[in-house]
Structures are given as C-alpha cells and as structure tokens.
TORVOTOR-546729 format. One record per residue (C-alpha): residue in three letters; x, y, z. Coordinates in steps of 0.2 Angstrom, whole numbers, plus 5000, padded with zeros to 4 digits. Example, Ala and Ser with C-alpha at 12.3 -4.5 7.8 and 13.67 -1.06 7.14 Angstrom:
residues 2
ALA506249785039
SER506849955036
***
This chain:
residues 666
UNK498652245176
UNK499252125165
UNK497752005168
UNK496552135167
UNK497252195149
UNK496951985146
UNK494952005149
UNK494852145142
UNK495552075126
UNK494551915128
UNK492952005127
UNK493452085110
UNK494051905105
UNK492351835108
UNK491451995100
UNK492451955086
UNK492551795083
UNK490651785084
UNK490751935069
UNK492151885056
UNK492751715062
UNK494551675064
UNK495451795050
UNK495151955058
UNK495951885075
UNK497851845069
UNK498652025076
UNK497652005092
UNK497851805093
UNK499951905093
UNK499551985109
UNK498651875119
UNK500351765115
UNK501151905123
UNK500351895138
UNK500251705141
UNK501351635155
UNK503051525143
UNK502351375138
UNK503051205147
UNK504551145142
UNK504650965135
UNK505950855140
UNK507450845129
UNK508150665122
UNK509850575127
UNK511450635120
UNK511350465112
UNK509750515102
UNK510350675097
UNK511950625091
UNK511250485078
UNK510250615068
UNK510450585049
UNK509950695037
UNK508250705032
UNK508650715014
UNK509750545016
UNK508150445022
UNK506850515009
UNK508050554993
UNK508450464978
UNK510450484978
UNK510550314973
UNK509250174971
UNK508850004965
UNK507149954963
UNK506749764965
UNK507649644949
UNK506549574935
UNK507549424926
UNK507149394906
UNK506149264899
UNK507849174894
UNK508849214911
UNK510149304903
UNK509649494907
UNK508949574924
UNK507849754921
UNK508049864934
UNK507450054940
UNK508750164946
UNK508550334953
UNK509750474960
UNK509350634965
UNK509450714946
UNK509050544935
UNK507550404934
UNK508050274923
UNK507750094919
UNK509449984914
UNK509349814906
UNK510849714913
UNK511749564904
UNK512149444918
UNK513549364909
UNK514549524904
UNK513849644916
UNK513449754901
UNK512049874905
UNK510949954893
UNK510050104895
UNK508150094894
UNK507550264883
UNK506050324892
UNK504550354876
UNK503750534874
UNK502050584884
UNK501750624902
UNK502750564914
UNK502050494929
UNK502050334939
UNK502750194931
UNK502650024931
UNK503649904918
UNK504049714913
UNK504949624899
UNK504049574884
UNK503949394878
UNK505349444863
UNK506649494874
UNK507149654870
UNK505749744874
UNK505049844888
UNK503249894892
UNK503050054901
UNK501250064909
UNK501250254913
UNK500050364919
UNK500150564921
UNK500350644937
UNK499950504950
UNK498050524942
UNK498250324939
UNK497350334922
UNK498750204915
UNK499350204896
UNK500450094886
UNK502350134881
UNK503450034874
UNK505450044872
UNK506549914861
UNK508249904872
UNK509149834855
UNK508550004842
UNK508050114854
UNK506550154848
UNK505150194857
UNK503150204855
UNK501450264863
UNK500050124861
UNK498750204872
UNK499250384880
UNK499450414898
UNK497950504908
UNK496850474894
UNK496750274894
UNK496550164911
UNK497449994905
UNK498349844914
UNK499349704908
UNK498749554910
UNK499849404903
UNK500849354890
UNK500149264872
UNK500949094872
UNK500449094853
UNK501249264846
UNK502549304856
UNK502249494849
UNK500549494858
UNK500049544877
UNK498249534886
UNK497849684894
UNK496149764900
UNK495649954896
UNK494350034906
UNK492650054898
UNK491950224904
UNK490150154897
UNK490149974906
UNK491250044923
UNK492249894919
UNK493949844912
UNK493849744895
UNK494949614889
UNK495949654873
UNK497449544866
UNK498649684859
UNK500349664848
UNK501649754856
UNK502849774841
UNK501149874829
UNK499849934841
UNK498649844835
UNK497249744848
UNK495649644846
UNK494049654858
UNK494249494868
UNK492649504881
UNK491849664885
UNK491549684907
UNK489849684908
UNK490249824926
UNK490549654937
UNK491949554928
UNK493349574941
UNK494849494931
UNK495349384918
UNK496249214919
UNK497249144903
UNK497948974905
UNK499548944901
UNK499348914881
UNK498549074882
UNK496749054880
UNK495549124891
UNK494948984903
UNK494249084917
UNK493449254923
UNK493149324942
UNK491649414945
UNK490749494961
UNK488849554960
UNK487849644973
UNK487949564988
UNK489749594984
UNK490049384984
UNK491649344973
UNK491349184960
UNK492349104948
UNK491649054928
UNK492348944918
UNK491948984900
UNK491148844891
UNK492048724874
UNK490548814863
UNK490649004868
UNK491149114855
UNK490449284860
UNK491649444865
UNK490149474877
UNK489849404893
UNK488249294891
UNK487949174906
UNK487349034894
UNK489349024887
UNK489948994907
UNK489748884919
UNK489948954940
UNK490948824949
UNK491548904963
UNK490449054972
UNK491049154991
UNK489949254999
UNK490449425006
UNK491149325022
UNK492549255013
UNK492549384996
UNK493849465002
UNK494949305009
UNK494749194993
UNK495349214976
UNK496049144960
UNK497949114958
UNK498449024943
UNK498748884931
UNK499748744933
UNK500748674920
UNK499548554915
UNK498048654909
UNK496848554919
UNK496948624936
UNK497148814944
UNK497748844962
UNK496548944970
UNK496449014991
UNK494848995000
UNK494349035016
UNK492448935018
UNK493048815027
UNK494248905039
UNK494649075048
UNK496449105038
UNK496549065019
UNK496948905014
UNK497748844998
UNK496648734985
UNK496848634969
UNK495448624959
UNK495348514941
UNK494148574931
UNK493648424921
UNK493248314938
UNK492748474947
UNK493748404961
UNK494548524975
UNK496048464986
UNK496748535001
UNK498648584998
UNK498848695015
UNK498148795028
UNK499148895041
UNK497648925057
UNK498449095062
UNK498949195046
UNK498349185030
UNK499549125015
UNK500649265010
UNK501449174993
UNK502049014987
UNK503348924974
UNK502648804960
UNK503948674953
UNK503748674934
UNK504348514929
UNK503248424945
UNK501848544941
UNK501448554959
UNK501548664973
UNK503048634985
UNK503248764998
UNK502048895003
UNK502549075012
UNK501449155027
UNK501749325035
UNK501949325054
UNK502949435064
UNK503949385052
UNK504249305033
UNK503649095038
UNK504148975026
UNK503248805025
UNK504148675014
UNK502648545006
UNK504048434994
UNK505648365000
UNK506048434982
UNK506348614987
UNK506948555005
UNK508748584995
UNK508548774988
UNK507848805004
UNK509348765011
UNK510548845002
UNK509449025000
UNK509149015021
UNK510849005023
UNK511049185015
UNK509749255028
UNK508049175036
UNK506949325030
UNK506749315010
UNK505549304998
UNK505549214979
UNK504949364968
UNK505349314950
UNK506049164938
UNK506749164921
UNK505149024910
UNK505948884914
UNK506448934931
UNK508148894930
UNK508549074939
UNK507749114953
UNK507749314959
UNK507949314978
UNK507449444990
UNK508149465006
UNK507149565018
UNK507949675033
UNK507249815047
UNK508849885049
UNK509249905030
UNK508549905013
UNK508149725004
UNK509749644996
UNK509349574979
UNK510249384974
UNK510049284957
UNK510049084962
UNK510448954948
UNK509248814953
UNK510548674944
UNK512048714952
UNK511348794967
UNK512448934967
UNK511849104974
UNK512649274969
UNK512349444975
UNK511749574962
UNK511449724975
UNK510749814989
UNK509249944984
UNK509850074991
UNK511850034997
UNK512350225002
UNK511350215019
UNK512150045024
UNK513050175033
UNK511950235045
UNK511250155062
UNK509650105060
UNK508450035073
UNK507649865076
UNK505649825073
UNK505049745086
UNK503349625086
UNK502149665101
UNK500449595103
UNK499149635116
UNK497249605117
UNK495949755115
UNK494649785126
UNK493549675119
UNK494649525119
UNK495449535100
UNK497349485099
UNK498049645088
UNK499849625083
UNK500949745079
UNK502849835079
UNK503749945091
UNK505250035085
UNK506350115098
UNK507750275093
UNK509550185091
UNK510450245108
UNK508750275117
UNK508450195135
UNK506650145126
UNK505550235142
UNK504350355141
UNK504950425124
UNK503850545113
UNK502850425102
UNK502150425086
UNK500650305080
UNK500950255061
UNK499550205053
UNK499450085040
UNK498250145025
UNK497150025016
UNK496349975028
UNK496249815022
UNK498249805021
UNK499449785037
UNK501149825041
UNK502449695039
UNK504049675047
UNK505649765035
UNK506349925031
UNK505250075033
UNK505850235029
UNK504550325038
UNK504750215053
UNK506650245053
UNK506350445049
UNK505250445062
UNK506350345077
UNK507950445071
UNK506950605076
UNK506950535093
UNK505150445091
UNK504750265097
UNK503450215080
UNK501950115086
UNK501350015070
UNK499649925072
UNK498949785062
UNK497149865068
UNK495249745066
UNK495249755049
UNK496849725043
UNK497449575032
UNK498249435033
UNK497449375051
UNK495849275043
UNK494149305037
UNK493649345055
UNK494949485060
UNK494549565043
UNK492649565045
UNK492849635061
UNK493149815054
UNK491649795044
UNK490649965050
UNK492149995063
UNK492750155055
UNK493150285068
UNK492350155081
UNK493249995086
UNK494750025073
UNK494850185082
UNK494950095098
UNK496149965093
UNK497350115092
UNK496950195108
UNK497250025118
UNK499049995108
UNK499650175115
UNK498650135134
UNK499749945131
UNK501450075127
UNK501050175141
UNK500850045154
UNK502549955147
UNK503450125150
UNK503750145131
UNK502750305131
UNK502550485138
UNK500850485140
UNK500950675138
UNK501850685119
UNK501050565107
UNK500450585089
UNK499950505075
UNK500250515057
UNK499550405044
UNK499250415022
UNK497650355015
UNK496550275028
UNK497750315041
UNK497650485036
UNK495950485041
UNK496350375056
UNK497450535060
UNK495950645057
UNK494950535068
UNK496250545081
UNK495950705082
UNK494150725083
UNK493750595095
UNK495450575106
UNK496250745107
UNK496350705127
UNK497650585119
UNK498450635108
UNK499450805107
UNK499450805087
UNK499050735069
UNK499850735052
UNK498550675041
UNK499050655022
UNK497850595009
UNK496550545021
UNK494450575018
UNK493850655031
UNK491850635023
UNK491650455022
UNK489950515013
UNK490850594999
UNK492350465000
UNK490950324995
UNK490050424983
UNK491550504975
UNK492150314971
UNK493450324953
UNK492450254939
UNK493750114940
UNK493150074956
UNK491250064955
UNK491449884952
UNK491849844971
UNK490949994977
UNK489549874987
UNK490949774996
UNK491549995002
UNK489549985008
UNK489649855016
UNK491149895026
UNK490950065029
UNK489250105027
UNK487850175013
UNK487850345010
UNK486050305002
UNK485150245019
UNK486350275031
UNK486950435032
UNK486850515048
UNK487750355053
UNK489250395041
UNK489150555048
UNK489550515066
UNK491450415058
UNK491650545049
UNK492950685057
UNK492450815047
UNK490750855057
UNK491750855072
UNK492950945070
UNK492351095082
UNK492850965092
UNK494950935090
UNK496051035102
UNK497551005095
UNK498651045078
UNK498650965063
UNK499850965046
UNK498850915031
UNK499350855014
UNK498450825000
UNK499250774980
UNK498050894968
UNK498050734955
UNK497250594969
UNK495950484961
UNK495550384977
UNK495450514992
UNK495050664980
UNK495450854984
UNK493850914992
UNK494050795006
UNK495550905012
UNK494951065008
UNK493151015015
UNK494150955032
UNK495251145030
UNK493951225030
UNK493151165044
UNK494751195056
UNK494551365049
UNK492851385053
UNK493351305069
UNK494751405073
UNK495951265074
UNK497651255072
UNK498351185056
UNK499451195040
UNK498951125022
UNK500051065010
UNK499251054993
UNK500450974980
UNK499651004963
UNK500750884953
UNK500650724964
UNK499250604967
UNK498950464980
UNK500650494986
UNK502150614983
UNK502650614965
UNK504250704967
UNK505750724976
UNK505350914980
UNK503550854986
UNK504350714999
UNK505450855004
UNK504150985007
UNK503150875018
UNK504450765026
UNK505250935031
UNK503651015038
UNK503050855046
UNK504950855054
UNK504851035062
UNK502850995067
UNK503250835078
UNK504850935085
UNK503851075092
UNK502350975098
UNK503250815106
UNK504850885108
UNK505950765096
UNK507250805084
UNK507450935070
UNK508950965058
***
C-alpha cells in the first residue's frame, strides 16, 4: 500500500515540479519523508573523540586575545590589539615599567583595522575602513593627549601607508585610490595637520612605490598588458608629479612567467643598492642585490625547492645575513657567521620562529614563535646582550586544551606534480577511516603553512581528520607550480584535490563514504566546484565567499583591482573571448548537476567575491531543487566581521558536518 501511495505521490511531485518549481513541494517533500525507509546510520567516533569536545565558542571567540607585538621606533614601547568577547582595544606598553596605555579608538565607522606607530612616538595610525568593504581611511590617535583625528574617512577613501619621511618626522607616504586613473597615487601627508602633497599621479599601471631610506622616492613598480612586472628608476632631472617615461629609466623587466615570482624588496642602508627576488633564472625565487649606479646584480641565495619566505638585514654591515624559506615547515638559512650567535640563542627557545619586527636601530628584535598545537608566543630579544624575554602568548586561555598535531604529507597527482600538504588527525583518534574534511586554502595564489589553525583545530575537535592541500597553483613552490594553475580552475586544481582524498583513502585516513569540503574565497568556489563536478565524492560542501560565475568574478574586478586584472585573464580566463570556456569552471551552470547539500555564506560588504555571486549560485540550487541554506551577513565583508557573525556560521557549519558525516555537535 504504502509503495503504491509512494507513486502515486511521485506522479504529483513531477506534475508539480514541472508547474511551480520547488516551493509549492515543501508539505509534500514532508510526506514522502514519511514514507522513505530510516536513513543509514553513520558510524559514531571513539569515546576518545567524544570526550575532547571543546566549546565552539572557546576556539572561534575573542575571550581574550593578543594580536602580534609592534616595538617603537626607540624600543622602549610595544603596541598591541587586544580583544575579549565585550572590548576591541589597542594598548601601548612601556617595556621598562610594564605601564600600558590605552589606545582611544577615533570617531567614524568602524571596521577592519590595521595600525602602526608613527615616526614621533606617541602616535598611532589607524587605517580603517567600514564594514569589511576595504575602502581604507586615515585615523589617527596620540597615546600621550588622547586626542584623536580623521585625516581621510573610512568607506569613502581607499589609502595605504607606505613609509615613513626620514626628513619630517610628522610626515608618512601613503597612496589614495584615484577612481579617474584606477590606480593608487603617491601623496606624502603630515600626520600631526592633515595636510598632504601630490607626489606622482598612477597613470592605471604603477603597482607600488619605493622611497629609499632618506626618504626620496628612488623607485616605482609597474605591470602593463601582457601583465610583465618591471621596475623604474626615476631619473636625477625628473621633476614632474606625473609619470612621463622620459623622467625614468626600466632596468629590470619580468615577463608574466616570472611576474608573479619576482618583486622588489628594499633599500639597504647605503642608498645605492635594493634587495630584490627574481625567478628568471630559476624555478624558486632567488634573492638578488642590485646597485643602481653599476647596474650590477648579484646573487645572494636561492633555495631549488621553495621560494624565499623572509630574510634579516644587518644594519650596521648593510648586508643580508640569513634568509627564511617555508617548507613543511619554517627553514632558516644562516649567509653570515654574524647572525650564527642570535640564531643560536633565539633557536634555543623553539626551532619554528619568525623575526617580525625591530626597534630603528635594531637593537630589539620582536620574535615570533610558531606552534600547531597552540597560538604563536611573542618574545622581545635584546641584540647586545642577547637576552630573550617572554612578553605573551596570543591567546593563553586555550593553552588548556588538547590540541592535535599537523602533519606534512606529499603525494604525486596523476599527472606526476609533487603536491604537498597537512593532515590533522582528532586528539584521541585511532587516525582510520575517520570522516574527513578538505580545507581549502583561498587565494589561490597563497598556500597553507604549518601553525595553529583554528579552523583546522574546530574542525578535527568535531571528530574530522583536516586534509589541507597546497593545490597547482599555490605559492611558494616556484614559477612552475604556480603557472601550473594558470587556466586550471575547476580542472587540474580541482583534480589535485580529488587525488589528495583518493591518497587519504588508500592510506586508511578516510571513510571514503563521509567526506566534505569547506573552503573561504577561492576555496569557497573550490567547494562549489566540488560539488558540481564530484558529488560521487563528496557527501557535502560549505562554501563561504566563494564566486561561483568566474564570468561575473572577472568583470566585477574592485576598481582597486583593475590594475592586475590582465594577470586574473591570464590565469583564469577572458570573459571577453572566452566565455563559454569560463563557463564550463564555473559551478554555477552546473549546478542541475550537485547531489548533495550545501551551507552558503556570503558578507553583504565583500568587495572582492561580491553578493550576486551567492545569490546567483542560491538561486540556481533553488531552480535546481537542491538542498542548501544561505547565510547572508549584511554587516561583514570578505570575512566575518563580528563575533556574532563567526558564531552564526561556525554553529551552523558545526550541526551541517554532524548530520552529513556524522561527527561531533555540542
């Protein structure tokens, strides 16, 4: 009886669906659930597992945390961010007295910010924009009178600082976005009045400005449209705010092979040469000096399987005495006997840290000491005496908690590429055939480094073993892994991450019956991908931020982007020529085609991946008749804004993976 009601019913679900599509069906989508046979049950996790759950709130809260140290000019104060679940402040911090001082956040919109010391001191610029929309202003805040100011408003300005002005310590350079030119010009402003000069007007391809260390622009970078990358040197005579070619001179020039490999670095100390990293001559980046009276360029170093990740000038030898690469894990490569001391005396402390800021003269050193089982640990070293002392932990109230290892794997794709990446395993797990969820890197031109991840640690203390995979594409490999992604989208990168869960599989790691993916920005459309192409894979996706048109992606490029938006064609493809070929990487016309759930989220205020690429993608699964749920948060852009925001989805994406892979849910 029961399977004739079940035709029955089918017919009018077909009669239907062809009439009204998938809204009239919700009361009769009820009773065919009523009739289905219970679905399978999914294997629960060891007691282990189950026991080690920590509250969601705990991993994705503020309740207290210490963002990374910035040390004064004269080494005397450190600036800090420091949040708790009901305060966002910035401290100042006297290193002798331990005294701190309370940064007074200035009037306007409140967004993401991003801060620094000025040259005098005592004040602190605030580069704000409003609502995650990434349309930076200018704020600044004196820690010794409190006052505050607006220079350039938040979500009505896009500016970045640039460098200090070695001949007025009141003055900054900084760029503001030209919406006539689509480029950033170059303005020196006094911090203290408000008041700024025109420096060069961007032409549309000036990509940054370089001032030496007196504080004169020496230098510009510039792309053009076969999307090469060159460097100008501006000639004794030129005298012009406006870029005119006769008042430069090109002396170095990449092609779009190496454009996105090779760059500018800095100054030395002398005036004459500039560090620069260049990959013409080999697959990984190497690290050059060039001197720009003899024209001359000499090799410094060059690593054959990663490309250099940082590196550590003496002042007072004005040369370049250890150099940083990024494995599996944080390599250090020591080029002067010079540094062979500090070395030793900050490797003592732990093996995985990172230089990542000096007082001017370098006399105190801010050391960052990396971890995957908890957050960095922040130490100030005095060079002189070679003492180190602790200053904090970011965030010391999870030192509590378990967390698991990251773990390096490699294997080879099916067409022969080395990918690397990390396994994390659940702390009490017997590490086979767990539920699994592929993490995805956004980008793509980024990777995933080994450290504390708190979506990787979320993720395994739901009961998840956390595939992260440095895909073609991905950074830090050389000129030729990165060029490999070129016109890959939703093809080869795809494929990169079907072979890591096939490698999982065959290692015992996964149940090949409960994986899914999640990933933000291009892993969000990785996710989308996923499930267009591979639902016989995978049995869900959580896709936040991610384009799911790479037509619309391309030509809805921010203004502030247009000036790279050849190298986007390039690598992913012309939406002028080519679209039927964008078409078929782009999830959206496929999505007839996914078969299993997803959770969408999308920040109402996202300048890069913009709304419609989400409600396109929504209302496509509706047309579809897919499963899904869409989280729209108005007041945050590429990225969750607000705690109540991370909640939300962190929450939802929870109770989605416990119900389709079986983990855990608090």
């Amino acid at each position: 009886m029961a399977r004739k009601i079940l035709s029955i019913l089918l017919t009018i679900f077909i009669l239907i669906t062809s009439l009204t599509g998938c809204n009239a069906l919700l009361g009769l989508s009820h009773m065919l659930e009523a009739l289905q046979p219970e679905q399978e049950t999914l294997p629960t996790l060891p007691p282990a597992v189950e026991d080690s759950l920590i509250p969601i709130d705990v991993l994705i809260g503020y309740n207290e945390y210490y963002f990374a140290p910035q040390i004064s000019a004269d080494g005397g104060f450190i600036l800090y961010r420091y949040m708790t679940q009901s305060s966002d402040n910035i401290f100042a911090e006297n290193l002798q007295t331990g005294e701190r001082t309370m940064v007074k956040w200035p009037g306007g919109p409140r967004g993401i910010p991003y801060y620094s010391w000025a040259p005098d001191g005592h004040t602190v610029l605030l580069f704000m924009d409003s609502m995650g929309d990434e349309n930076f202003g200018l704020y600044t805040s004196d820690i010794a009178t409190g006052k505050t100011a607006t220079l350039l408003l938040g979500g009505e300005n896009s500016c970045y600082y640039v460098s200090d002005n070695p001949k007025n310590e009141d003055e900054i350079f900084i760029t503001i976005f030209n919406r006539s030119t689509f480029g950033h010009d170059l303005y020196v402003i006094n911090y203290k009045t408000g008041d700024k000069i025109l420096v060069m007007e961007n032409p549309g391809n000036i990509l940054d400005y370089h001032t030496d260390k007196d504080g004169s622009l020496r230098l510009i970078s510039r792309t053009d449209e076969s999307a090469g990358h060159s460097i100008w040197q501006k000639k004794s005579n030129a005298a012009s705010s406006k870029f005119i070619e006769d008042d430069w001179e090109q002396i170095l020039y990449w092609d779009y092979a190496d454009a996105d490999t090779s760059h500018f670095v800095g100054f030395m100390q002398d005036n004459l040469r500039f560090t620069y990293i260049d990959s013409a001559s080999a697959n990984t980046s190497e690290l050059f000096l060039f001197n720009l009276d003899t024209k001359e360029k000499t090799s410094v170093f060059n690593d054959i399987d990663y490309d250099i990740f940082g590196m550590w000038i003496d002042i007072e030898l004005d040369e370049v005495t250890a150099v940083t690469t990024m494995g599996e894990y944080i390599d250090w490569h020591i080029l002067d006997e010079s540094f062979a001391d500090d070395y030793e005396v900050l490797n003592a402390v732990g093996d995985s840290f990172n230089i990542v800021g000096s007082s001017k003269d370098d006399a105190y050193w801010i050391v960052e000491y990396v971890s995957d089982i908890k957050e960095a640990d922040y130490y100030i070293y005095e060079m002189q005496t070679r003492e180190i002392d602790f200053l904090y932990n970011a965030r010391p109230e999870i030192e509590k908690y378990e967390f698991a290892p990251m773990e390096p794997f490699s294997y080879i794709a099916g067409d022969g590429l080395k990918i690397e990446g990390y396994v994390t395993f659940p702390v009490g797990s017997d590490r086979e055939n767990l539920p699994t969820v592929v993490l995805v890197h956004g980008g793509p031109w980024l990777r995933d480094v080994w450290g504390f991840n708190f979506e990787t640690q979320l993720l395994a203390n739901w009961g998840y073993a956390v595939l992260q995979v440095n895909f073609r594409g991905s950074s830090g490999y050389g000129k030729d892994f990165m060029r490999a992604g070129d016109r890959e989208w939703g093809n080869l990168m795809h494929q990169d991450i079907l072979d890591a869960v096939n490698f999982a599989i065959d290692k015992g790691w996964t149940d090949p019956g409960r994986v899914g993916v999640y990933g933000a920005s291009y892993g969000g459309y990785e996710a989308l991908v996923c499930a267009a192409f591979s639902s016989d894979v995978f049995k869900c996706a959580v896709d936040a931020f991610g384009p799911s048109n790479l037509i619309t992606l391309i030509e809805g490029l921010r203004d502030e982007w247009q000036v790279v938006r050849d190298k986007f064609i390039k690598a992913v493809g012309d939406p002028a020529t080519e679209p039927d070929f964008l078409k078929s990487r782009s999830p959206l016309f496929y999505a007839r085609q996914i078969e299993i759930p997803l959770l969408i989220a999308q920040g109402g205020n996202d300048p890069r991946v913009k709304q419609i690429e989400s409600d396109q993608m929504v209302d496509a699964l509706q047309a579809a008749c897919i499963p899904y749920k869409y989280l729209l948060f108005p007041n945050s852009g590429h990225g969750l804004n607000s705690y109540e925001d991370r909640y939300e989805f962190y929450t939802e994406m929870e109770a989605f993976f416990a119900e389709h892979l079986g983990g855990l849910a608090g």
